[in-house]
LODRENMI-822291 format. One record per residue: x, y, z of N, C-alpha, C, O, CB in turn. Coordinates in steps of 0.2 Angstrom, whole numbers, padded with zeros to 4 digits, always signed. Atoms other than C-alpha are relative to their C-alpha. Glycine has a CB too. Layout:
% LODRENMI-822291
XYZXYZXYZXYZXYZ
...
This chain:
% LODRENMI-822291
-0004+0006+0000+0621+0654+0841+0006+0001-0005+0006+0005-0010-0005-0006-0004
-0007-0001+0006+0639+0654+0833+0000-0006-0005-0002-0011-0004+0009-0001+0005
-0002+0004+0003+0644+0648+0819+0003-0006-0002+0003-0009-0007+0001+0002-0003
+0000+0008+0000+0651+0631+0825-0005-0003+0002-0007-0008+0000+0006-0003+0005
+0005+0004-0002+0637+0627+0834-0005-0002-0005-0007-0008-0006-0004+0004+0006
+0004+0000+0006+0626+0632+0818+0001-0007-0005-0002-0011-0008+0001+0007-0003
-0003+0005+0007+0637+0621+0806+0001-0008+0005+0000-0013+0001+0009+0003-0004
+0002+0006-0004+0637+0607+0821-0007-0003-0002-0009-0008-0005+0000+0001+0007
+0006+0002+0001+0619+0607+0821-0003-0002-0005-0007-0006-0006-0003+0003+0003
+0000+0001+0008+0617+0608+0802+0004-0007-0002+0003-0008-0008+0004+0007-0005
-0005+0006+0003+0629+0591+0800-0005-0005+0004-0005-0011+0003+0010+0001+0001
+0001+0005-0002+0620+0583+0813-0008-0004-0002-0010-0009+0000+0003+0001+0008
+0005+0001+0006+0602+0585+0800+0000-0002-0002-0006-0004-0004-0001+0003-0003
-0003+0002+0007+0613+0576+0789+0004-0007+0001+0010-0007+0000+0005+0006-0004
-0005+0003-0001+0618+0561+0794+0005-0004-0006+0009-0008-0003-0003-0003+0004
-0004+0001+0003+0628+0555+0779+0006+0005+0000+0012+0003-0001-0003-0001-0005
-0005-0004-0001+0638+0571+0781+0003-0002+0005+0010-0003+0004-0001+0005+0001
-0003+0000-0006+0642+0567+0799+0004-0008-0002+0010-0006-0002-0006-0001+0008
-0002+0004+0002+0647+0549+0794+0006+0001-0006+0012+0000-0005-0006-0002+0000
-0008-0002+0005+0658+0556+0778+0004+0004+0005+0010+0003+0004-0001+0006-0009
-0006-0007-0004+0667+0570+0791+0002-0006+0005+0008-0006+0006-0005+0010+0005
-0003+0003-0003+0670+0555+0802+0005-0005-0002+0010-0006+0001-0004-0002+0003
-0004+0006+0005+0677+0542+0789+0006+0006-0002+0012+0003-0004-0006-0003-0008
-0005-0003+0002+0687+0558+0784-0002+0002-0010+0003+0005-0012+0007-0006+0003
+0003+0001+0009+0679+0558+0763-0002+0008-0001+0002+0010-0006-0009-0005-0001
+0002-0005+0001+0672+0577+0764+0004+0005-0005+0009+0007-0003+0000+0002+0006
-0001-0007+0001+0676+0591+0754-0002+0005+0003-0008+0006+0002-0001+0002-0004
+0004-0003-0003+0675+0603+0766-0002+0008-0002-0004+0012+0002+0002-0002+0006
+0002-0005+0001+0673+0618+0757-0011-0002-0007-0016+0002-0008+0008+0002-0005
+0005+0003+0004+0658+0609+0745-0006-0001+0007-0010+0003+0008+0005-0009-0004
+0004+0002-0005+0649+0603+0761-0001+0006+0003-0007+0007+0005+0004-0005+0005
-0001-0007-0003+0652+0621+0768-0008+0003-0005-0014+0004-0003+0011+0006-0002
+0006-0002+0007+0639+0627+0750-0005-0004+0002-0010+0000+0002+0003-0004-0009
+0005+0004-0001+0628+0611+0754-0002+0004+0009-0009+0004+0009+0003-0010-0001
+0003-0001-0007+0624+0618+0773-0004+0005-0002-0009+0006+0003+0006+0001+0006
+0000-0008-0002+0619+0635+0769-0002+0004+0002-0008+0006+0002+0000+0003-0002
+0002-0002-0009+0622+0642+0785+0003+0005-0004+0006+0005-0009+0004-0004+0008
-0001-0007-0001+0624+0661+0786+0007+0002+0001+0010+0001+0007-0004+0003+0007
-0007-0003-0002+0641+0667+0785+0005-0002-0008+0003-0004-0014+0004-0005+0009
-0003+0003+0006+0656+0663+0774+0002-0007-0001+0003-0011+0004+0006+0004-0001
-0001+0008+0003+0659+0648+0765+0008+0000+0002+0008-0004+0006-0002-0001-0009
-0005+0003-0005+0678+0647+0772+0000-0001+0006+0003-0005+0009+0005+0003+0001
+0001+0003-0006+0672+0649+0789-0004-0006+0001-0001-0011+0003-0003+0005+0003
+0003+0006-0001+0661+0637+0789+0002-0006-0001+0000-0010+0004-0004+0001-0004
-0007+0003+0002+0673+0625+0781+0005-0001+0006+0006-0007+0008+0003+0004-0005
-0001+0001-0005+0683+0629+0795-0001-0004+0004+0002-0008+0008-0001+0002+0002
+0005+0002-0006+0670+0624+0806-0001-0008+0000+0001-0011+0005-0009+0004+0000
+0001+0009+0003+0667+0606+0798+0006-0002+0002+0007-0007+0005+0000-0001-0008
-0006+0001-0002+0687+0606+0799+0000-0002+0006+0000-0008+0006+0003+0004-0001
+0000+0000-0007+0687+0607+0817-0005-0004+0003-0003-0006+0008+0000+0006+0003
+0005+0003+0000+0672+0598+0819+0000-0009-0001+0000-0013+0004-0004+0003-0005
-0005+0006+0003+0679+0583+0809+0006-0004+0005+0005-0010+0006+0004+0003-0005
-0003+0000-0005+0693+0583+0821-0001-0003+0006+0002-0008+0008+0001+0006+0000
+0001+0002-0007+0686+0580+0836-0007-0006-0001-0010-0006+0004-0003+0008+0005
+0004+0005+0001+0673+0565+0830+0006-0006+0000+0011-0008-0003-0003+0002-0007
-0002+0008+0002+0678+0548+0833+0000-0004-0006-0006-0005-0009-0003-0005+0003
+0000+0003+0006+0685+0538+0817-0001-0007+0002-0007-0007+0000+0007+0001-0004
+0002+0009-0003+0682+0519+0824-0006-0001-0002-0011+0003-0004+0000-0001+0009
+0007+0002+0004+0668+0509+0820-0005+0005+0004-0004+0007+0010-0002-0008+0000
+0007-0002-0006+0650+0516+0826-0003-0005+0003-0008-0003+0006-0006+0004-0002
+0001+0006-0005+0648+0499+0834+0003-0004-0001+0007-0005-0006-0005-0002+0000
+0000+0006+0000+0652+0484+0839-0002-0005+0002-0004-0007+0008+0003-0001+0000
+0006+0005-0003+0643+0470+0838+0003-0007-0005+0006-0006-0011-0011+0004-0002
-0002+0006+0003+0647+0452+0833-0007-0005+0003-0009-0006+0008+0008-0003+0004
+0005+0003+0001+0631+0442+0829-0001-0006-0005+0001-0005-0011-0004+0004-0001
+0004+0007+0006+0623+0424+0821-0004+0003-0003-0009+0006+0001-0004-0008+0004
+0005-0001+0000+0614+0429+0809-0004-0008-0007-0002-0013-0010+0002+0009-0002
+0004+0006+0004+0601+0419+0800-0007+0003-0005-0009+0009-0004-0003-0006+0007
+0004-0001+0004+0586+0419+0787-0005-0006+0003-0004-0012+0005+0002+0002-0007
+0006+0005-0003+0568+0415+0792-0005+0003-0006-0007+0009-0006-0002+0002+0009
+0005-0001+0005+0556+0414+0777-0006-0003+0002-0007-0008+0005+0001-0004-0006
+0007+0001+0001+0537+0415+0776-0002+0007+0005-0007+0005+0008-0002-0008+0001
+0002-0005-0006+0534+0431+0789-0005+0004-0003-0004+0006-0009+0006+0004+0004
+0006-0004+0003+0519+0440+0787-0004+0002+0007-0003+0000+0013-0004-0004-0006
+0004-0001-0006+0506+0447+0797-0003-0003+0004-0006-0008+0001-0004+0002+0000
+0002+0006-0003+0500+0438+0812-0003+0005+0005-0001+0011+0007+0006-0006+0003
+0004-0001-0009+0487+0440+0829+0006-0003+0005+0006-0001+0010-0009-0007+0002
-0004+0004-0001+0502+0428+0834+0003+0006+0007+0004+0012+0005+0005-0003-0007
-0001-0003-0003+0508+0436+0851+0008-0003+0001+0011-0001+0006-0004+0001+0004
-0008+0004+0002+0524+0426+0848+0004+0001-0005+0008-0003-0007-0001-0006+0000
+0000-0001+0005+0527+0436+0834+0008+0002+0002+0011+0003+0007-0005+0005-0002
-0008-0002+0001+0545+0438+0827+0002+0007+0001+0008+0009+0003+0001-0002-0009
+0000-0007+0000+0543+0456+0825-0007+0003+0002-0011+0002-0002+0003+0001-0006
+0005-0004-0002+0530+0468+0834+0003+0009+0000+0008+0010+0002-0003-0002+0008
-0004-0006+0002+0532+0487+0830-0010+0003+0001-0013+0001-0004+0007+0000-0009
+0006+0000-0002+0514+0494+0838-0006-0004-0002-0008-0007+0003+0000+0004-0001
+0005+0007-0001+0499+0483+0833+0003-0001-0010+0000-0001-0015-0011+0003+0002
-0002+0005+0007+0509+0478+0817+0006-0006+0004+0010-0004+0008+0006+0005-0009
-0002+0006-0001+0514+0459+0821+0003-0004-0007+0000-0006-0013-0005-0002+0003
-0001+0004+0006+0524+0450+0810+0004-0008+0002+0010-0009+0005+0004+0005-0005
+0000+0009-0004+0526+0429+0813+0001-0004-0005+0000-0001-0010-0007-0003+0004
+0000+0006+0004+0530+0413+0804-0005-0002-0003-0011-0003+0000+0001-0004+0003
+0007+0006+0002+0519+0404+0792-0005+0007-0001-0011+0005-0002-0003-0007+0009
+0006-0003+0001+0509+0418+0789+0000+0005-0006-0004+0009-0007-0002+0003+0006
-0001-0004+0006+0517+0427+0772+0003-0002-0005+0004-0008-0007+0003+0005+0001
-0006+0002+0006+0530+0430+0758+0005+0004+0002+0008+0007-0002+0000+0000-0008
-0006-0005+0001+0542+0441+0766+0004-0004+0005+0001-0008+0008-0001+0008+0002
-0009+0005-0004+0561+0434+0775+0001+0006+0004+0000+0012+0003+0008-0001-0006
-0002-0003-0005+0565+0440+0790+0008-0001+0001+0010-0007+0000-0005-0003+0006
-0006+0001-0002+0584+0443+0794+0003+0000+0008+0002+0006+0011+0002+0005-0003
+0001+0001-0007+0588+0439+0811+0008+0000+0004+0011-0005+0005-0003-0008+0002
-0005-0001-0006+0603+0445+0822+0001-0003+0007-0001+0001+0012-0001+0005+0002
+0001-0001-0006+0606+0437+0838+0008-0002+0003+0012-0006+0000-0005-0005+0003
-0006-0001-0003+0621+0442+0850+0001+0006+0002-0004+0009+0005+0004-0001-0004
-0002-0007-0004+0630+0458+0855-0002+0003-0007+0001+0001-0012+0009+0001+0005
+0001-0003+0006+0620+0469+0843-0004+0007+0007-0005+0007+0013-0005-0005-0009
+0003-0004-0002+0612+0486+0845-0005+0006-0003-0007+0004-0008+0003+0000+0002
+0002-0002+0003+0604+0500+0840+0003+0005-0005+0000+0008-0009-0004+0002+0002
-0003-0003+0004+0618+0509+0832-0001-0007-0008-0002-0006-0014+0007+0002+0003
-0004+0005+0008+0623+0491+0822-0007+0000-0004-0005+0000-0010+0004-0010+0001
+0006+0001+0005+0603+0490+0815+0001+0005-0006+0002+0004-0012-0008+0002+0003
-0002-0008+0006+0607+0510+0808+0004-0002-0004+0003-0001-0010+0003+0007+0003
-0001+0002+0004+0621+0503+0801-0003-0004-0005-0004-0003-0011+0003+0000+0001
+0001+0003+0006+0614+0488+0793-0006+0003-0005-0007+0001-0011-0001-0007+0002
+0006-0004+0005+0599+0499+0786+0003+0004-0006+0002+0005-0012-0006+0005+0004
-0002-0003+0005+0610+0510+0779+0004-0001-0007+0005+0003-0012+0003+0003+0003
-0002+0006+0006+0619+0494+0770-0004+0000-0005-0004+0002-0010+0002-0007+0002
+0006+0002+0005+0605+0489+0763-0003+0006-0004-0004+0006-0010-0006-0004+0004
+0001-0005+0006+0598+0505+0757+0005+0002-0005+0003+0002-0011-0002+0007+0002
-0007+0000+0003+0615+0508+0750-0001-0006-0008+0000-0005-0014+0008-0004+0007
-0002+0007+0003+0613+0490+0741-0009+0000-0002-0011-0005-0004+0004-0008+0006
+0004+0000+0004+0595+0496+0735-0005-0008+0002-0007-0012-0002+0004+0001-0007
+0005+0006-0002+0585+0482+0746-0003+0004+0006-0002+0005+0011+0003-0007+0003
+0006-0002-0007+0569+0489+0753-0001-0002+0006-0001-0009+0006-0006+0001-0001
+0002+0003-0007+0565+0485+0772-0007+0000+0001-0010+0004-0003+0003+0004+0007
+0009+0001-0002+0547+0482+0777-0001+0002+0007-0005+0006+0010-0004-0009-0001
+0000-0003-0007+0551+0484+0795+0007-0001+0002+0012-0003-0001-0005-0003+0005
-0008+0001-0006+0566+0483+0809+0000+0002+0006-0003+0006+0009+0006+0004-0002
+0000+0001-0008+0569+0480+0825+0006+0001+0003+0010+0003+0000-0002-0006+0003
-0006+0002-0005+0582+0478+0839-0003+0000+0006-0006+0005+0008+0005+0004+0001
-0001-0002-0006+0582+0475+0855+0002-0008+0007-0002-0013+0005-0008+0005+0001
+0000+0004-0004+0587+0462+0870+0004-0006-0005+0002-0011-0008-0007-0003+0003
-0001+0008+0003+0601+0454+0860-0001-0003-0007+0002-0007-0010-0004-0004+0005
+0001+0003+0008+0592+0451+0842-0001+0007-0001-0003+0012+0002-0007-0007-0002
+0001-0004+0005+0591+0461+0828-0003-0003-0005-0003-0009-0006+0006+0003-0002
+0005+0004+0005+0577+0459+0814-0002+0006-0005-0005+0012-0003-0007-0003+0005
+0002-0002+0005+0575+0465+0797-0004-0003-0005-0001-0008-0008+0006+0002-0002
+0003+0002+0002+0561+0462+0788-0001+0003-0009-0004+0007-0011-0004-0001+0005
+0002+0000+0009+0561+0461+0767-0004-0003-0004-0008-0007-0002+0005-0002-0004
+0006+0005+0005+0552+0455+0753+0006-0007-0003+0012-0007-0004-0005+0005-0009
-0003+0007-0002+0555+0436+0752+0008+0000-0007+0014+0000-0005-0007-0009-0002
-0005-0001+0004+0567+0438+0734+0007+0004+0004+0012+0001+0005-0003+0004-0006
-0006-0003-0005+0578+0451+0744+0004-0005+0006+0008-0003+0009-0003+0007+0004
-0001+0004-0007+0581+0437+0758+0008+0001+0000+0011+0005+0003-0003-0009+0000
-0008+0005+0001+0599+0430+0751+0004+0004+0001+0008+0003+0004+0001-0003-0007
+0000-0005+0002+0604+0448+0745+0002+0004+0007+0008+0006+0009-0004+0001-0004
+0000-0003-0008+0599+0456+0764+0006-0006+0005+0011-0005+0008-0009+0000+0004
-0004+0006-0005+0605+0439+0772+0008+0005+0001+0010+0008+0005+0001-0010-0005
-0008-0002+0001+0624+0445+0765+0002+0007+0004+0008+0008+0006+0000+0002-0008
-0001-0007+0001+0623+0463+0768+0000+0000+0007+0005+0003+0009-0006+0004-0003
-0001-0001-0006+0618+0462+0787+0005-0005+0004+0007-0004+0010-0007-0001+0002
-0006+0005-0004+0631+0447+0791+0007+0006-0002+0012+0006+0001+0001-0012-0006
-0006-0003+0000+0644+0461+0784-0001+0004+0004+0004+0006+0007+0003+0003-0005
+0001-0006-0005+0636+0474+0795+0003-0003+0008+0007+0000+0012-0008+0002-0001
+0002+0000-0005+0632+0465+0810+0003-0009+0003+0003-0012+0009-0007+0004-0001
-0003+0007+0000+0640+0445+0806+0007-0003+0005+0011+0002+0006+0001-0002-0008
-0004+0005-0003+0653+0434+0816+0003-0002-0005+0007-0007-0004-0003-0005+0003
């Protein structure tokens, strides 16, 4: 394997790196140290350079969505459940955790972002979804207001 391919595949392990070399943020001699791939630390550097280069700077999605908060979700038999994620169901009326609710042009990139917001912003998730149109992040009920915010910048109208 050559050493772009190596330091490709080492950035794409990492996704906060891939994300800073696309925003353009990197040191790329620092990041070259953090990989450590086999060879010299200028080449390598290089490699990120060039690498960098050819990545799209534009958003990683777009998506414009209503979003909304839905309190009291918890576990449910409910097959009408808000959120199913193998035999964890989670539905109305049946907890204390806030569901965050996306619906519109969303997708599975914009979830990754808004998760990445939110861990950023130090609000755990319980679960998460996407798909057909809604997006769904589920927190504990205190976090609601907090998440609410975070996913309407990620993923809001």
């Amino acid at each position: 394997m050559s050493l772009a391919a190596a330091t490709r595949d080492a950035v794409r392990e990492r996704p906060f790196l891939y994300d800073a070399l696309r925003a353009g943020v990197v040191n790329y001699t620092a990041a070259a140290r953090l990989l450590d791939i086999e060879g010299d630390t200028d080449a390598v550097a290089t490699a990120l350079r060039r690498f960098a280069d050819e990545l799209a700077n534009g958003p990683a999605h777009e998506s414009e969505a209503r979003v909304s908060m839905q309190s009291g979700l918890g576990r449910t038999e409910d097959t009408d459940a808000l959120l199913a994620v193998g035999d964890t169901c989670l539905g109305s009326s049946a907890g204390s955790l806030t569901g965050i609710v996306a619906s519109g042009d969303v997708s599975a990139a914009a979830l990754g972002d808004a998760l990445g917001r939110l861990r950023a912003a130090d609000i755990s998730v319980e679960a998460a979804g996407v798909g057909d149109g809604t997006l769904v992040v589920v927190v504990r009920r205190r976090d609601g207001p907090d998440a609410l915010r975070v996913v309407e910048a990620a993923v809001g109208r």
